[in-house]
C-alpha beads as a LAMMPS data file, in Angstrom:
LAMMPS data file: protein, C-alpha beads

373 atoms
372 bonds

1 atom types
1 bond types

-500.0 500.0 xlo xhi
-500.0 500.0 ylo yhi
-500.0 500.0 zlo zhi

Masses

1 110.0

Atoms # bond

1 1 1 -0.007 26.450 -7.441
2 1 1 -3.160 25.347 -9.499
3 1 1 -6.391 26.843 -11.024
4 1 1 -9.351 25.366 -10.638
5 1 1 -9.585 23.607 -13.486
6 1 1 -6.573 21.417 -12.708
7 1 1 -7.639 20.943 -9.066
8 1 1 -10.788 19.747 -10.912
9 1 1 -9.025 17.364 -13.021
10 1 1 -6.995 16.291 -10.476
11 1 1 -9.693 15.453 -7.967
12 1 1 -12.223 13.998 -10.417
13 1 1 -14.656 16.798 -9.164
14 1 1 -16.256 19.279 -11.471
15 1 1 -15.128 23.052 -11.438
16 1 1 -18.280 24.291 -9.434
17 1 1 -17.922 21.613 -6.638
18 1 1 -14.050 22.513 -6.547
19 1 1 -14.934 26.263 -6.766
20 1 1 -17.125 25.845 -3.722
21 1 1 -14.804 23.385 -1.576
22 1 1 -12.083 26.219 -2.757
23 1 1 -13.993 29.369 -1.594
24 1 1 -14.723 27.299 1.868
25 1 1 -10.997 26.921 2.392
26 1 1 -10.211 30.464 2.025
27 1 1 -12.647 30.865 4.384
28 1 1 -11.336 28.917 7.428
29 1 1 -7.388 30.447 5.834
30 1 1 -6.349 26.983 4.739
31 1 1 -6.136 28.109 1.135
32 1 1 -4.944 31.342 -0.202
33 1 1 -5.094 33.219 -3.794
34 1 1 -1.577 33.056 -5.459
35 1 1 -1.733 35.599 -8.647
36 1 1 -2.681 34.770 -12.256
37 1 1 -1.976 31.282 -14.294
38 1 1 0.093 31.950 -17.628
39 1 1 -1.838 33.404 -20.320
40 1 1 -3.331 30.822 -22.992
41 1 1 -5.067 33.149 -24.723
42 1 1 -8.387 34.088 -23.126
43 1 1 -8.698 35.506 -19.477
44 1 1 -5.849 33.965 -17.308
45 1 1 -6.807 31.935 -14.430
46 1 1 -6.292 32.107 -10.711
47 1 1 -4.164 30.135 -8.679
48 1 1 -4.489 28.801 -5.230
49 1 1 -2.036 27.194 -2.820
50 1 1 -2.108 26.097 0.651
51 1 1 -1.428 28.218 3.412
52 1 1 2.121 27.806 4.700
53 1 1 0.783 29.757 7.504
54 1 1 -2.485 27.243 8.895
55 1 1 -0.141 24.352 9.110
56 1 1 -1.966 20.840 9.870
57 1 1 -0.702 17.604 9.659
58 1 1 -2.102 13.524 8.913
59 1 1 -0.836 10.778 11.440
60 1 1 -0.126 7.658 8.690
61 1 1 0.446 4.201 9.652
62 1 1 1.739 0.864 7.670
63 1 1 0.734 -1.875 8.966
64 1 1 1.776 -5.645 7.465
65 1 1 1.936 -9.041 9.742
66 1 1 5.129 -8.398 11.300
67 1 1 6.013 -4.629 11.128
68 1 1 4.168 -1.184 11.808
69 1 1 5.541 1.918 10.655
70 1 1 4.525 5.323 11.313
71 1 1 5.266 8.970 10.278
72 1 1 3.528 12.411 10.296
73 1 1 2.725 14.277 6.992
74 1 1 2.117 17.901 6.303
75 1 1 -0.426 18.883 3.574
76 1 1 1.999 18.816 0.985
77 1 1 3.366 14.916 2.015
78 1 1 6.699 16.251 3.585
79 1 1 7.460 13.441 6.665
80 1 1 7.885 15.493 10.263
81 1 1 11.126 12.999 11.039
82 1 1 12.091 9.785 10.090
83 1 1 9.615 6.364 9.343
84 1 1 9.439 4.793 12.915
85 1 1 9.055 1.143 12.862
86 1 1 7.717 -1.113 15.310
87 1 1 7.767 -5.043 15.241
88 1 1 4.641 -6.450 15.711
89 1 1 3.736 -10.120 15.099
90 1 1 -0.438 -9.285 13.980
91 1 1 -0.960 -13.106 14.200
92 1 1 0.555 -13.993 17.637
93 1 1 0.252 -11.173 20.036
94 1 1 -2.519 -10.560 21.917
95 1 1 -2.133 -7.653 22.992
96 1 1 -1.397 -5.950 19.485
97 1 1 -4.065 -3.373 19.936
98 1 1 -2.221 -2.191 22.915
99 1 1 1.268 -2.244 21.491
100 1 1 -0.148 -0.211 18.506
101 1 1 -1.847 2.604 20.563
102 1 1 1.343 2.884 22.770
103 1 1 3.143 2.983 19.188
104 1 1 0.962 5.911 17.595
105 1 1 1.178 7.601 20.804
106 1 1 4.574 8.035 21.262
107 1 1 4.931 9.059 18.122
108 1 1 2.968 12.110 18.341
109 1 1 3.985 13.466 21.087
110 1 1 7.722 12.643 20.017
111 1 1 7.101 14.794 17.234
112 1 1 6.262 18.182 19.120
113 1 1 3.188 18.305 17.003
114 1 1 0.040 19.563 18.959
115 1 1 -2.890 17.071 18.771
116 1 1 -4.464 20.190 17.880
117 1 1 -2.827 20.648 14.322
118 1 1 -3.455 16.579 13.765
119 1 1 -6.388 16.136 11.199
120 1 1 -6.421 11.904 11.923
121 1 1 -4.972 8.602 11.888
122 1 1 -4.876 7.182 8.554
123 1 1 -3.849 3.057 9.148
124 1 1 -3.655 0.535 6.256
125 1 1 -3.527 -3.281 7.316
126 1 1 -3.977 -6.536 6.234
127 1 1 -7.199 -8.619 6.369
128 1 1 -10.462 -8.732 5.377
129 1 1 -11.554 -5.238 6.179
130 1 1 -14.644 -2.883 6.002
131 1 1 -13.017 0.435 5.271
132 1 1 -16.453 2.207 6.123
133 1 1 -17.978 0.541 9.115
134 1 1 -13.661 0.585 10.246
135 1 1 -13.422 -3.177 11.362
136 1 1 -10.811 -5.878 10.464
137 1 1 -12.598 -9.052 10.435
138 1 1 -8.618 -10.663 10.511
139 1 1 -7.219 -9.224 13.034
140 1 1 -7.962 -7.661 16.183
141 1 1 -10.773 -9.103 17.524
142 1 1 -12.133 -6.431 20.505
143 1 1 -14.272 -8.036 23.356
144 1 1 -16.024 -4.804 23.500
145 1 1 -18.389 -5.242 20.755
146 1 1 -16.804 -1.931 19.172
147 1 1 -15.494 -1.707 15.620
148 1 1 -11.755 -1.451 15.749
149 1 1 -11.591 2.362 14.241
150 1 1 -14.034 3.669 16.822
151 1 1 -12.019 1.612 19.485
152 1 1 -8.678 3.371 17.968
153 1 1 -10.350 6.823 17.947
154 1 1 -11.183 6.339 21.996
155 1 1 -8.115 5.226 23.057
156 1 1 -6.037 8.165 20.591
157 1 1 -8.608 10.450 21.055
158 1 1 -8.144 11.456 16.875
159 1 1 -10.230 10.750 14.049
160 1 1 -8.962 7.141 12.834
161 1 1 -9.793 5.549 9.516
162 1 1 -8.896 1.994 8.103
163 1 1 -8.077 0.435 4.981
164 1 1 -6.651 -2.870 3.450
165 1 1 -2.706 -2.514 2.809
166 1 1 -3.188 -3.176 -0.846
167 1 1 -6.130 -0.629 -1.450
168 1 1 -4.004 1.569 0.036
169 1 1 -0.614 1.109 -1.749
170 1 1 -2.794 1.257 -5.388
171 1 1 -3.770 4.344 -4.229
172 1 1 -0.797 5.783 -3.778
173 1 1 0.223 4.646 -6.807
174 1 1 -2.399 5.817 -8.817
175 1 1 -1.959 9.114 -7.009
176 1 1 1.652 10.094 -6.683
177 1 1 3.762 6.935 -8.316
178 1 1 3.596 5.415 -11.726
179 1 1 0.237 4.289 -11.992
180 1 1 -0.608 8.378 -12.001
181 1 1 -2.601 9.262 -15.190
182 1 1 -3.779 5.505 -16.093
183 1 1 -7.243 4.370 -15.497
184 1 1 -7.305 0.593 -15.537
185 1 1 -4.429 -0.493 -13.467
186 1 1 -3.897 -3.654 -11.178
187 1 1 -1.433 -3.282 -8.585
188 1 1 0.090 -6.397 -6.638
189 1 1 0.880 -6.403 -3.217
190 1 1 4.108 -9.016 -3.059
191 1 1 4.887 -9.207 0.598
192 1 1 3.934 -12.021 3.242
193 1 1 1.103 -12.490 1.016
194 1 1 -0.077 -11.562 -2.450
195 1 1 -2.624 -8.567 -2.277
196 1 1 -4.366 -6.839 -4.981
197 1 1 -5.459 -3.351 -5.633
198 1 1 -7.523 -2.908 -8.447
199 1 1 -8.346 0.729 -10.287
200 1 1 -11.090 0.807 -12.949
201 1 1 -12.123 3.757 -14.745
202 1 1 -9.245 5.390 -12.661
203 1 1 -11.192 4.343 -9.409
204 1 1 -10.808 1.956 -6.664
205 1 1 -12.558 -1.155 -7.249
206 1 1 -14.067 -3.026 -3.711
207 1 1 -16.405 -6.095 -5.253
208 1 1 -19.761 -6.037 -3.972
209 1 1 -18.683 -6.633 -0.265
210 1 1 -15.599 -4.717 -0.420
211 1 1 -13.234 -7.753 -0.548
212 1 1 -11.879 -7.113 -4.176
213 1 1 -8.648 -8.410 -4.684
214 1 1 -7.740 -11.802 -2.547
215 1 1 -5.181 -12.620 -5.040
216 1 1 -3.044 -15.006 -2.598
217 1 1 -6.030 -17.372 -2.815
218 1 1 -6.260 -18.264 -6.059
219 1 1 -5.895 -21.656 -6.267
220 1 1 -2.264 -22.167 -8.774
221 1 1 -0.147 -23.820 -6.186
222 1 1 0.230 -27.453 -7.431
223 1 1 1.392 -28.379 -3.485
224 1 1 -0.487 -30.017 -0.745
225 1 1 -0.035 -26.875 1.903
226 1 1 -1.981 -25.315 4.106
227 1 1 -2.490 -21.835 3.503
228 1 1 -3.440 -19.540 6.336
229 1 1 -7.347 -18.718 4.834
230 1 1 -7.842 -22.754 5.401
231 1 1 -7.967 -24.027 2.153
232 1 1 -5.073 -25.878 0.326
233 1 1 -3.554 -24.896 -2.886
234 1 1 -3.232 -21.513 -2.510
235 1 1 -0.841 -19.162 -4.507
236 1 1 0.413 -17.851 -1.009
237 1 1 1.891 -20.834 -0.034
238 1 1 4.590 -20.878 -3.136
239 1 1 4.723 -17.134 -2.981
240 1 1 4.531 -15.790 0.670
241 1 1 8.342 -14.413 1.535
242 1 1 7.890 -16.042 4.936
243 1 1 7.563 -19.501 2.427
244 1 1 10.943 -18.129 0.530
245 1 1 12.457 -17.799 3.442
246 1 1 11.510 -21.267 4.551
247 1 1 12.730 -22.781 1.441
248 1 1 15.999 -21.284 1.713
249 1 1 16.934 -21.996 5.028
250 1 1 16.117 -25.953 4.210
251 1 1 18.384 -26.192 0.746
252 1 1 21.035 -24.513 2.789
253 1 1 20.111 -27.672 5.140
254 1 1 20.224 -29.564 2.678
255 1 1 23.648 -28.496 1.134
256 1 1 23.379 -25.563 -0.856
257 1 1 25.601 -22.409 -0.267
258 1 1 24.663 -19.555 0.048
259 1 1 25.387 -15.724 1.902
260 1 1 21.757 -15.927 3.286
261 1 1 23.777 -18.389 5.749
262 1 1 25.278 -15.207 7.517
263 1 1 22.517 -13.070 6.657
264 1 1 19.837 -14.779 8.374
265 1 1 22.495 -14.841 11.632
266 1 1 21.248 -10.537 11.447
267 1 1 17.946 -10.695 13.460
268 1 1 17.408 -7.041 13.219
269 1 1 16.245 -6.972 9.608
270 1 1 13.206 -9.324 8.718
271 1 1 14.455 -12.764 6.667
272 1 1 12.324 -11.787 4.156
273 1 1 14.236 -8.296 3.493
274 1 1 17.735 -10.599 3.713
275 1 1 16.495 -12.785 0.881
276 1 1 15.394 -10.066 -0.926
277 1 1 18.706 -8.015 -0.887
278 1 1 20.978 -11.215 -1.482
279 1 1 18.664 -11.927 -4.732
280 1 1 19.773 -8.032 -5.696
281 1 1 23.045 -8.686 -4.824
282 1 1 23.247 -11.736 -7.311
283 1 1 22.996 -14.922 -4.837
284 1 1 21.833 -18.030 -7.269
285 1 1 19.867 -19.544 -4.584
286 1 1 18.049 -16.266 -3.484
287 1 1 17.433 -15.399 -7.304
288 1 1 16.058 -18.725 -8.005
289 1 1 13.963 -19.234 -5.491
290 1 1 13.436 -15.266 -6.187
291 1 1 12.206 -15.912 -9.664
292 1 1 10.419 -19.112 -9.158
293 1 1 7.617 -17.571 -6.503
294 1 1 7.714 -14.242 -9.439
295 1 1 6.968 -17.364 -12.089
296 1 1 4.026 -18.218 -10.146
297 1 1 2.745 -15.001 -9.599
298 1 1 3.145 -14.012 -13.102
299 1 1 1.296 -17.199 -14.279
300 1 1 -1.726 -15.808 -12.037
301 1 1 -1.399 -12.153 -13.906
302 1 1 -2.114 -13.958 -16.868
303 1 1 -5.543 -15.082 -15.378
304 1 1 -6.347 -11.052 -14.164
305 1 1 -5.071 -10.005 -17.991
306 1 1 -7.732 -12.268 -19.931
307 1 1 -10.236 -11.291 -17.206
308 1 1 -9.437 -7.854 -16.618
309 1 1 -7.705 -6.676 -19.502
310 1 1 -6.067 -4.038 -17.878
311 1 1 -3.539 -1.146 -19.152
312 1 1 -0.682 -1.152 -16.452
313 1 1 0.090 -4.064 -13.606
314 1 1 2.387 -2.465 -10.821
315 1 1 4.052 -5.252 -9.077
316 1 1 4.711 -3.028 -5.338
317 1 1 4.718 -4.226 -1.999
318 1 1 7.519 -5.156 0.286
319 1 1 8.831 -7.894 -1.859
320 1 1 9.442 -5.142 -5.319
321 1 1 12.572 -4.353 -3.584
322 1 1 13.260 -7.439 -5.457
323 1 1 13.890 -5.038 -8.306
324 1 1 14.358 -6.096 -11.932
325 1 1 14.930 -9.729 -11.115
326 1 1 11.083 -10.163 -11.011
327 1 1 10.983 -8.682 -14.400
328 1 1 11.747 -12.219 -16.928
329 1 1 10.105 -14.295 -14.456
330 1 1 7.275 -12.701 -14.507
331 1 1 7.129 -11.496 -18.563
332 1 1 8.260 -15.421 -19.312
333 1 1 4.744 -16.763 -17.162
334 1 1 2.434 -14.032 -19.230
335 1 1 4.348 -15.472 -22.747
336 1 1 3.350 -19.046 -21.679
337 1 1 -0.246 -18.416 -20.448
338 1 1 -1.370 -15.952 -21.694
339 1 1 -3.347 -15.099 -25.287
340 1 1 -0.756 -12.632 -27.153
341 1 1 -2.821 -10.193 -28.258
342 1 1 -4.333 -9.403 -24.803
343 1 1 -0.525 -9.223 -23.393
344 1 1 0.576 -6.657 -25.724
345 1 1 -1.923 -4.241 -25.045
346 1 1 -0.874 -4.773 -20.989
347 1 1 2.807 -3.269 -19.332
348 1 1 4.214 -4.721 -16.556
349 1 1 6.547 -2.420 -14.065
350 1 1 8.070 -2.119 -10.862
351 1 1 7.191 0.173 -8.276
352 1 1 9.236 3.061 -7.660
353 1 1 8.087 3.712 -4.228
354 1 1 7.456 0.088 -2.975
355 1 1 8.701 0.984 0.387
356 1 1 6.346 4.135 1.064
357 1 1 3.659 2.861 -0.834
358 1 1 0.759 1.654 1.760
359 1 1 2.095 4.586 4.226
360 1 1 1.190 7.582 1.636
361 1 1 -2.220 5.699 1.295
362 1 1 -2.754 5.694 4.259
363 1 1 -1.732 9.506 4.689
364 1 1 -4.519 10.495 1.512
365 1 1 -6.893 7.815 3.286
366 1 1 -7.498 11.295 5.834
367 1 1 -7.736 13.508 3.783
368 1 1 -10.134 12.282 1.892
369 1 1 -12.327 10.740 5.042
370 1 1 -11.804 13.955 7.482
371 1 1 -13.714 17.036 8.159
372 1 1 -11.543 19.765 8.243
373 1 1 -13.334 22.434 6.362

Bonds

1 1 1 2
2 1 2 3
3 1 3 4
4 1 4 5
5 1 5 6
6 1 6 7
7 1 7 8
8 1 8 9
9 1 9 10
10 1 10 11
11 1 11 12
12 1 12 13
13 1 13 14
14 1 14 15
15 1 15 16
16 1 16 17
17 1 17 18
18 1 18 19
19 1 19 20
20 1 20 21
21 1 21 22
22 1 22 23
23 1 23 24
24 1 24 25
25 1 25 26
26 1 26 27
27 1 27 28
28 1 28 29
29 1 29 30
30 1 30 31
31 1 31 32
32 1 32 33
33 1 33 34
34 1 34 35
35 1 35 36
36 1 36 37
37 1 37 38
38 1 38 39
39 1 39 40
40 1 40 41
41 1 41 42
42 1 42 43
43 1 43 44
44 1 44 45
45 1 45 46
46 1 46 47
47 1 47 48
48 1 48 49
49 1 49 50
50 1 50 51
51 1 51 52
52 1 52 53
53 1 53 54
54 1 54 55
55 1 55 56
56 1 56 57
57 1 57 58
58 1 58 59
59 1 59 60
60 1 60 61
61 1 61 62
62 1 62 63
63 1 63 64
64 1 64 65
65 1 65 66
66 1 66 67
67 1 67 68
68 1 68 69
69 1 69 70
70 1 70 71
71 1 71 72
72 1 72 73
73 1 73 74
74 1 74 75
75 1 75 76
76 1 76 77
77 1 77 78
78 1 78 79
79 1 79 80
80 1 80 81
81 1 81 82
82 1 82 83
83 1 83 84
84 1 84 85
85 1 85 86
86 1 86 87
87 1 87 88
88 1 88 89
89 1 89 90
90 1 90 91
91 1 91 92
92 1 92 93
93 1 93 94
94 1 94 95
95 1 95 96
96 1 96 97
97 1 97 98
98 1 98 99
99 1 99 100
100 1 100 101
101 1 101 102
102 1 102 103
103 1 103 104
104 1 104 105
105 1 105 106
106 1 106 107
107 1 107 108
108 1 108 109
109 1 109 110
110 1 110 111
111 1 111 112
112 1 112 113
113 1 113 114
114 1 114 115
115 1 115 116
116 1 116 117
117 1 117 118
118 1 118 119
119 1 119 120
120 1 120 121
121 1 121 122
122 1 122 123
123 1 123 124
124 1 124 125
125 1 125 126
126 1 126 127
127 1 127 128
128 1 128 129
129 1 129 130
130 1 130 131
131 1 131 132
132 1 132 133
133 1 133 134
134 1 134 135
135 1 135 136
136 1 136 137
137 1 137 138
138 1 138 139
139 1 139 140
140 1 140 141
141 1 141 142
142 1 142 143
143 1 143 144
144 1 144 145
145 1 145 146
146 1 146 147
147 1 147 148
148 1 148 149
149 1 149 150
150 1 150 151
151 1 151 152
152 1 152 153
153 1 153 154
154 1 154 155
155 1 155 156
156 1 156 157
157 1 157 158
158 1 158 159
159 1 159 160
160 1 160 161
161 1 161 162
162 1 162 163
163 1 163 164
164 1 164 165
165 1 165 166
166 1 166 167
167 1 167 168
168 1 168 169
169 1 169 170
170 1 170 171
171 1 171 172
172 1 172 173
173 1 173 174
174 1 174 175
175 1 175 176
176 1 176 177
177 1 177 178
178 1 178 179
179 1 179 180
180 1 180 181
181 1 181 182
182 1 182 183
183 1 183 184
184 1 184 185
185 1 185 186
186 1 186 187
187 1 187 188
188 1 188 189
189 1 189 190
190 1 190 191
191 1 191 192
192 1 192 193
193 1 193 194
194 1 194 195
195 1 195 196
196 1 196 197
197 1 197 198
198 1 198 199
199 1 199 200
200 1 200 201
201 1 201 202
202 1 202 203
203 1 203 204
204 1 204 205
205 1 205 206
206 1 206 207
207 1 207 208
208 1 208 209
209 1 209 210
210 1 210 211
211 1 211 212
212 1 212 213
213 1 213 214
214 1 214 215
215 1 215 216
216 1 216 217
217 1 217 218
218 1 218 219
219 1 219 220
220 1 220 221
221 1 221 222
222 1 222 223
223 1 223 224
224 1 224 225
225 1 225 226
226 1 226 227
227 1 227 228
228 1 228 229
229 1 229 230
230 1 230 231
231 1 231 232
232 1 232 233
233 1 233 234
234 1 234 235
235 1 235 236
236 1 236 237
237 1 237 238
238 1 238 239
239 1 239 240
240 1 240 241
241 1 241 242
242 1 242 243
243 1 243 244
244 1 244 245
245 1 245 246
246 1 246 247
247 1 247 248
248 1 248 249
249 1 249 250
250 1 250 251
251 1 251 252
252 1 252 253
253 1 253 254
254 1 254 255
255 1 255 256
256 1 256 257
257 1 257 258
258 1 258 259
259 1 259 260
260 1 260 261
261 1 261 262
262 1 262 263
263 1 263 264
264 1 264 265
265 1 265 266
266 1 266 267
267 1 267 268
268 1 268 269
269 1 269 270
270 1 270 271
271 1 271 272
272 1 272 273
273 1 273 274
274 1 274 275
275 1 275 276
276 1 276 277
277 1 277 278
278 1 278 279
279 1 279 280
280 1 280 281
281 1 281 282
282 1 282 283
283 1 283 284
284 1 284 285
285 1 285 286
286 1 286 287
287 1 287 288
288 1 288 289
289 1 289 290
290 1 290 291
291 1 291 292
292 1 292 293
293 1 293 294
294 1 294 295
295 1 295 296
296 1 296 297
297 1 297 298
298 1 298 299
299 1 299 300
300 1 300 301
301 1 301 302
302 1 302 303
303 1 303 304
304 1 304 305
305 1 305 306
306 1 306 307
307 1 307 308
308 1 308 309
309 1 309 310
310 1 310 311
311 1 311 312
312 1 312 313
313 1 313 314
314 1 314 315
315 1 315 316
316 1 316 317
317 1 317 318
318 1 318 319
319 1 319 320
320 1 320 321
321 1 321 322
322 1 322 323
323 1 323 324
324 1 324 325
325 1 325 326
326 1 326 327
327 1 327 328
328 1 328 329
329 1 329 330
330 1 330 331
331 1 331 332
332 1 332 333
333 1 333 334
334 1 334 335
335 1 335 336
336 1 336 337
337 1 337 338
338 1 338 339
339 1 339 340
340 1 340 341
341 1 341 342
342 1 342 343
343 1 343 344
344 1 344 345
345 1 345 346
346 1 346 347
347 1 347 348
348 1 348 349
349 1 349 350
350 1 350 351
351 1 351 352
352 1 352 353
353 1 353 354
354 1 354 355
355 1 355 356
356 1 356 357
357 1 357 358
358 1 358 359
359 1 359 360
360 1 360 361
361 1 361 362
362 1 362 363
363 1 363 364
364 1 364 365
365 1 365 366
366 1 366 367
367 1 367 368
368 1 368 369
369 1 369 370
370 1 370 371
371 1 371 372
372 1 372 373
């Protein structure tokens, strides 16, 4: 329950816009009067709630290059059923668009959930994307001449709206994980690539073309590889988990032991998420080749502290189920590079929802885009 003076906070909106949006909602019975905030003194408050009764319900997908998940939301972020995952290779497959239709589609109507109740598609994914004309400039390339959202919207026949992954997962953490309450925050994406999400002033901040963030091309990689933009020196090629992976497979090649050996043998979890869980579980070659990409990536930090100067840096993503082992790596990079007093003012944390991250995003990408009123 909340007045309108903390859904006014909470929304960034001032009372009379949130008093209006309010009285609108009681209107159509989404929102409904719940009593009388404690006293503090003057004339207590009112309190509103959603309407258990006028149930609807946001359609979020996750989206990174090799896996898709999906899962419904009610208004109050409870999942309808479990995360559904689908493998899908964003790079390689042609017929991706397809596969992720089918995907959405059989997820809904799994669910028992009447199109009706569905307010949209909310869909985070990697690339170079325009969030408001909904195209991916990466991936998906339609021979229609349509932008991918409108193309999405056809074929599901729902409202669908698009966002980078790492826009997304800041989001979420600014919203509902520890980033919440903090207005100059950078939030890295450590996955199959480095991503960025930037909040200043406690908003999201695009750049001028709405490509903010491109963190996995700064150029700190002291090696000769090609990285997947084009260009060579990249901080994606020493820091990608597809490039940990690689590197682990050859030292076991080349003599080094390790329980990856076995764990790589289990093809239904991603490499990646192997290398990840051996470094947890204390593996010296997972943890040092763990810690070495985290060195890196910490050495680039350094370069957004002196620029940005920012309050909190999140390090989410796929690859902060890494856990605490980032932690020194990291810290021991921003000691070396970085000017002292400019570090001090700046913490560093894990996420605490790295695995939901970019999936809530994408469920609050709807609400905030859809027209429901």
């Amino acid at each position: 329950m909340l007045t309108l003076t903390e859904l006014s906070a909470l929304s960034n909106k001032s009372v009379p816009i949130v008093t209006t949006i309010v009285n609108d909602l009681i209107d159509e019975g989404y929102v409904c009067e719940s009593g009388l905030a404690p006293s503090t003194g003057g004339r207590r408050a009112s309190t509103f709630l959603l309407n258990p009764g006028k149930q609807r319900f946001v359609v979020a997908v996750a989206m990174d290059q090799l896996v898709t998940q999906m899962v419904i939301y009610d208004l109050l972020n409870k999942e309808q059923g479990p995360i559904q995952v689908l493998p899908l290779k964003l790079p390689e497959e042609e017929d991706a668009f397809d596969k992720l239709v089918s995907f959405i589609k059989n997820g809904i109507s799994g669910s028992g959930i009447s199109k009706e109740d569905l307010l949209g598609v909310g869909i985070g994914m990697p690339g170079f994307i325009n969030s408001k004309k909904g195209v991916n400039y990466s991936f998906f390339n339609l021979n229609d001449g349509g932008t991918l959202s409108d193309s999405l919207s056809k074929a599901l026949d729902l409202p669908v709206f698009l966002d980078n992954d790492s826009s997304l997962i800041a989001q979420a953490e600014l919203k509902f994980g520890v980033g919440k309450g903090h207005k100059d925050v950078m939030v890295v994406n450590f996955g199959w690539g480095v991503g960025l999400g930037m909040i200043i002033n406690g908003k999201l901040f695009r750049g001028h073309s709405g490509y903010a963030g491109e963190f996995s091309h700064i150029p700190l990689s002291k090696t000769n590889r090609l990285c997947s933009c084009g260009k060579r020196g990249c901080l994606e090629v020493e820091t990608s988990l597809l490039v940990l992976v690689e590197r682990a497979k050859m030292e076991m090649v080349m003599g080094a032991t390790s329980r990856m050996e076995k764990l790589f043998a289990d093809t239904k979890q991603l490499a990646g998420d192997h290398l990840l869980a051996a470094a947890r579980n204390g593996d010296p070659l997972a943890v040092s080749i763990l810690s070495d990409a985290a060195f890196l990536i910490g050495k680039g930090l350094s370069t957004l502290i002196h620029i940005m100067n920012p309050e909190l840096i999140i390090l989410g993503g796929r690859g902060a189920m890494g856990g605490k082992i980032l932690m020194a790596p990291v810290q021991q990079a921003i000691n070396e590079f970085c000017i002292p007093r400019l570090a001090e003012h700046t913490t560093i944390v894990i996420s605490e929802m790295a695995h939901i991250s970019e999936i809530l995003g994408a469920a609050t990408l709807v609400i905030e885009n859809c027209e429901f009123i």
